[in-house]
C-alpha positions, 0 to 999 in steps of 0.5 A, a space after each residue: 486562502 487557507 481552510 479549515 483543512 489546510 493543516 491535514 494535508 500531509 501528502 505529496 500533491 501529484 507534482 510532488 510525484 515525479 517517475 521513479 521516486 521511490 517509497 518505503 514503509 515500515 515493517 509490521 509482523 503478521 500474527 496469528 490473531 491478524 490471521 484468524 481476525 482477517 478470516 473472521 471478517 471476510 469469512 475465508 476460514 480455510 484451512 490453509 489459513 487455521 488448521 495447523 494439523 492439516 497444513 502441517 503435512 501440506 505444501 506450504 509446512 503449516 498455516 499462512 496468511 491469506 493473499 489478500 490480508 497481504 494486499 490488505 496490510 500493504 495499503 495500510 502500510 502505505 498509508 502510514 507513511 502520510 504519503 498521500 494524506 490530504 492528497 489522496 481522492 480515490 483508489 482506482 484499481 489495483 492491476 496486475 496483483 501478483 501472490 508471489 511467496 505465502 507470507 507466513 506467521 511471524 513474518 515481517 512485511 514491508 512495502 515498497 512503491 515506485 512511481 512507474 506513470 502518471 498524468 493528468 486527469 482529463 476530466 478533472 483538471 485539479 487532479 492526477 493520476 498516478 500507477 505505483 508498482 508495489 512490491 510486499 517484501 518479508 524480513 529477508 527481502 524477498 518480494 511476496 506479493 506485487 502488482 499495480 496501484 492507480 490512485 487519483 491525486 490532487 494537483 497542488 492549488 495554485 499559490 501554495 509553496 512546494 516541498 522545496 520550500 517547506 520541506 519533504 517527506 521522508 
């Protein structure tokens, strides 16, 4: 039986997620306004992130982004992607999350995700969960930031056709 909300879902189900399928999102730049704007919102103005004279004589050469902006835009970036739309019920916690390189003004970022486990969750028999490693990588491939993802995902309802008969994402 369809619903109102059949035609929103546009994500891969949990059995559309096999081990090792492999994910990538496109870029996006980090700009100064991203900066300043994530600083403003989380109240995290250090220094590192908006003083120019001050980072210009320090470790990193001048101002960088904040870790979390990173984790931030790799979430969205994923998103982008429609992997899990209509698919995805909750974030259940990032593991293990690695600040590796700054990402700095001007970078491009994107994400790379991989299916490491997956099961079936035992106290929701229409759900499953998934722990993607993510990798955030700049313009030149470098890997900046990297860490664990657990999210729960539906199963896909009983009478409903497969990727392989619709087709896949991309």
């Amino acid at each position: 039986m369809n619903t109102p909300f059949d035609e929103l879902v546009l994500g891969r189900y949990f059995e559309d997620m096999p081990l090792g399928l492999v994910q990538h999102s496109a870029g996006r730049t980090i700009s100064d306004a991203d900066i300043l704007l994530f600083g403003g919102l989380t109240g995290d103005l250090m220094q590192v992130h908006t003083d120019d004279e001050y980072c210009r004589e320090r470790e990193f050469g001048g101002r960088i982004a904040h870790g979390l902006l990173g984790l931030s835009m790799a979430q969205g970036l994923m998103l982008r992607t429609n992997y899990t739309q209509g698919t995805g019920v909750a974030s259940l916690g990032w593991d293990e999350w690695r600040f590796v390189a700054p990402i700095r003004i001007g970078d491009t970022i994107r994400v790379r995700w991989t299916i490491r486990e997956r099961r079936e969750s035992r106290s929701r028999p229409d759900m499953g969960i998934v722990a993607e490693f993510i990798e955030v990588l700049n313009q030149h491939g470098a890997v900046v930031q990297h860490g664990i993802h657990r999210t729960m995902i539906r199963r896909r309802p009983i009478g409903t056709s497969t990727p392989a008969t619709e087709g896949t994402l991309g």
